[in-house]
N, C-alpha and C positions, 0 to 999 in steps of 0.2 A: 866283274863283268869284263874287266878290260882284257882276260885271258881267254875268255870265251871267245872274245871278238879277234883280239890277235889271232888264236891257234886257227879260228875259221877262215879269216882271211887269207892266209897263207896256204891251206889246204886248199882254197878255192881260185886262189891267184892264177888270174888268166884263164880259165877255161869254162866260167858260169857265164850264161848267156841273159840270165835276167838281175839286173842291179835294182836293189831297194835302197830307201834312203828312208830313216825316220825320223820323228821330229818327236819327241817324249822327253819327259823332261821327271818322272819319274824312273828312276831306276830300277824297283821294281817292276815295273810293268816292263820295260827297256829289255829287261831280261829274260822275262815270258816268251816276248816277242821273238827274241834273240835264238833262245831255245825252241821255239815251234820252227824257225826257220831255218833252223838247221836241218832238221828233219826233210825239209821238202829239199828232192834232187833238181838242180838244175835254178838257184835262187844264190844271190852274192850280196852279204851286205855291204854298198855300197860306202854306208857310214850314217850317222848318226849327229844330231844336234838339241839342245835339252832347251835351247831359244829361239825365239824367232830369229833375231838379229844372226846369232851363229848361223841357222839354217839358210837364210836366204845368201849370207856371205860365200856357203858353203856350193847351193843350187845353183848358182849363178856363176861355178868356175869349175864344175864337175857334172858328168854327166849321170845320170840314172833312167830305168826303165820305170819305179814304180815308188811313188811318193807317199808314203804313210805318215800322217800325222793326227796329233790329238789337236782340240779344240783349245783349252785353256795352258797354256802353258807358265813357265812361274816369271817370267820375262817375254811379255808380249803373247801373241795367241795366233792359233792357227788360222783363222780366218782373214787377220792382218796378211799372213804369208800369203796365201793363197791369191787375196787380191793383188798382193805386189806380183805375184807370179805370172796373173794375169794378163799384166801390162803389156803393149807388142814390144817393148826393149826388151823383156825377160821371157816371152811367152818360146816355152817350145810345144812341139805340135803331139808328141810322141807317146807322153809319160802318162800312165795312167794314176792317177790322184785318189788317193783311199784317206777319208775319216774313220781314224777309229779313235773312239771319246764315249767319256759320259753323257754329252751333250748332242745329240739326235735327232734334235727337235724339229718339225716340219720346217720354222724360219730359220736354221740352221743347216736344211736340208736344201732348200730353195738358193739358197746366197752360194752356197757349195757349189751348186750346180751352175752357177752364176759361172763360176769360177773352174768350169771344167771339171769340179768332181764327180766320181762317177761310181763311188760305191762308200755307204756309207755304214758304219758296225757299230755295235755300242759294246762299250768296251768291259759291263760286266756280266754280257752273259755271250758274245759274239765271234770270240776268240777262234772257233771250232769252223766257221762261216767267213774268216778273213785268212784263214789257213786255207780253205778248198778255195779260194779266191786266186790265190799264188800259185798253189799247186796248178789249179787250169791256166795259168798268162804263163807260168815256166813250162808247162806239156806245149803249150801252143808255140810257143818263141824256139823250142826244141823241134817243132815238125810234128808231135807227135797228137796225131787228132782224135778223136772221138773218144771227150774224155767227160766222164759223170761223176762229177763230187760225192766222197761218202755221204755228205749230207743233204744231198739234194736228193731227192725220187725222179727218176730217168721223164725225160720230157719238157722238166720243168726250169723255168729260170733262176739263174745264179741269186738266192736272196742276198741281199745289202744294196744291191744296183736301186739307181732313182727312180 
């Protein structure tokens, strides 16, 4: 993976307008991710952390546009992050906050929201739906408006939001 992530960074150095950052602590799944988001024009990953501890060290002295994280992680958990991101010494105003996990669940959907999340996916069948997610925040942060996700039917709201 670490080649994937180098070549892309470098290709993308300086002139991607929307920064992700993720929090996965699986590698493969890190990789999926990695891979879908190259695909989409207009998206940089900003970097990566597989802990909570790594990631908030990382949030808190870098910037990014859009926070993807899993729920359990294998050193601390997302929801730990999320609340510390909350706090007004760390809180920025900006970043939009994405769950994607196996973990979904309405009190896990509720505390998320607590915590300024604002789209949540579940990570074994949602992949396709956190993809037309990025594609519309990178069209949008690019200028480019009126845009309908493949998987969405015209009219209708972005599924994963709360």
């Amino acid at each position: 993976m670490g080649d994937i992530l180098n070549s892309w960074a470098e290709r993308d150095a300086g002139d991607v307008p929307l920064r992700i950052f993720l929090v996965e602590d699986s590698e493969d799944v890190r990789d999926l991710i990695v891979e879908s988001l190259a695909e989409i024009a207009g998206v940089s990953l900003a970097g990566y952390a597989e802990s909570e501890v790594d990631a908030l060290l990382h949030l808190q002295h870098n910037s990014y546009d859009v926070l993807i994280l899993d729920i359990q992680l294998k050193q601390g958990n997302g929801m730990s992050l999320l609340q510390s991101l909350a706090r007004p010494d760390t809180q920025r105003q900006n970043e939009v906050k994405v769950v994607f996990s196996n973990h979904v669940s309405p009190t896990y959907r509720r505390a998320g929201q607590q915590c300024g999340v604002g789209h949540f996916f579940d990570k074994s069948s949602e992949l396709p739906l956190l993809y037309d997610l990025l594609e519309k925040l990178a069209r949008e942060k690019m200028g480019v408006a009126s845009y309908t996700p493949a998987n969405t039917p015209p009219g209708s709201a972005l599924p994963g939001g709360i």
